[in-house]
C-alpha positions as CSV (number, residue, x, y, z in Angstrom):
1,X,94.3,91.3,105.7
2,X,95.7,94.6,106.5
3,X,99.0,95.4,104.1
4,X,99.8,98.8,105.6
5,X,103.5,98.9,106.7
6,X,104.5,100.2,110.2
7,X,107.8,102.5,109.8
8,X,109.9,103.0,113.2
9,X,108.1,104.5,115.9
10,X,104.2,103.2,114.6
11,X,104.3,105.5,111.9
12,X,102.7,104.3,108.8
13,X,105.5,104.0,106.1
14,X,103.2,105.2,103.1
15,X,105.1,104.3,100.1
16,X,106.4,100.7,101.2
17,X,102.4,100.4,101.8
18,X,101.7,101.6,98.5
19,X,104.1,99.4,96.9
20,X,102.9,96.4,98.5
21,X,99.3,97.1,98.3
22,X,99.8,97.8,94.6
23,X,101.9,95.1,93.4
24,X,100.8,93.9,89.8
25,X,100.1,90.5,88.3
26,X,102.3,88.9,85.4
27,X,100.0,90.4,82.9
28,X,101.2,94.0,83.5
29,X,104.4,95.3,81.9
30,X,107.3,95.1,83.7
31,X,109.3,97.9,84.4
32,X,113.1,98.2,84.4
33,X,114.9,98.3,86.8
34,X,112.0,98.5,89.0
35,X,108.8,100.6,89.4
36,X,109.4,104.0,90.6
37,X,106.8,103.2,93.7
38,X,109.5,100.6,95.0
39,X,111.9,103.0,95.1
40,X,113.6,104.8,98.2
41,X,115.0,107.4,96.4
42,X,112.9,110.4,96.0
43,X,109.8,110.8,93.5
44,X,108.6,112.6,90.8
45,X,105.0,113.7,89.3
46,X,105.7,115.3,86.3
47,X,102.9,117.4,85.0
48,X,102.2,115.5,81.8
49,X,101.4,112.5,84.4
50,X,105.1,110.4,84.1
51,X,105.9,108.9,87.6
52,X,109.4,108.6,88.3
53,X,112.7,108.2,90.3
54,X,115.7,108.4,89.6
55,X,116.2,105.3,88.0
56,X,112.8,104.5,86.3
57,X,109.2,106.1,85.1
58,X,106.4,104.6,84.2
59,X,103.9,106.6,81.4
60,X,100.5,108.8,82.2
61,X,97.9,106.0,82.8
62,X,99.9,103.5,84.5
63,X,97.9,101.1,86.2
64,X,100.2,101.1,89.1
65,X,100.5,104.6,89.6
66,X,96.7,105.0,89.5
67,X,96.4,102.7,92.0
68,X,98.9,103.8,94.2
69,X,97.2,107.5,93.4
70,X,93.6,105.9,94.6
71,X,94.9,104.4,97.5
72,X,96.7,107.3,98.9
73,X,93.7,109.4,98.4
74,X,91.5,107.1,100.1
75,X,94.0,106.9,103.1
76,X,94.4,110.6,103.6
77,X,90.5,110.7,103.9
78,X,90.2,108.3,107.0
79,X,92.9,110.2,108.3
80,X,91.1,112.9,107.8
81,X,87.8,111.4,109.2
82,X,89.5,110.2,112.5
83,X,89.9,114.2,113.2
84,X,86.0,115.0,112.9
């Protein structure tokens, strides 16, 4: 199943593919109004680890964040790789 999200013009829309690809089960805590990853406003890493927008942040060590975090990482790298 491939969950990354095509923006306008074939570009990979990275953050709707993060939130999709990173969406949490019921035993996570919820977040209010929403986690910052599902947001369209603009982000923020703080440097004690908070990940937020400008309506929410989740704590250092969110699950969701960390995922998000991995996943990012490990897409850069084949973009990376299809440039060798």
């Amino acid at each position: 199943m491939n969950l990354a999200v095509r923006a306008p013009g074939g570009d990979l829309n990275l953050q709707a593919t993060l939130s999709l690809s990173s969406a949490t089960g019921p035993d996570e805590p919820v977040v209010k109004p929403h986690h910052p990853i599902t947001c369209s406003s603009s982000l923020r890493f703080e440097e004690d680890g908070t990940f937020a927008c400008g309506h929410a942040a989740v704590p250092p060590g969110d699950i969701r964040t960390q995922s998000c975090l991995d996943h990012t990482v490990a897409l850069l790298l084949l973009e990376l790789c299809q440039n060798l």
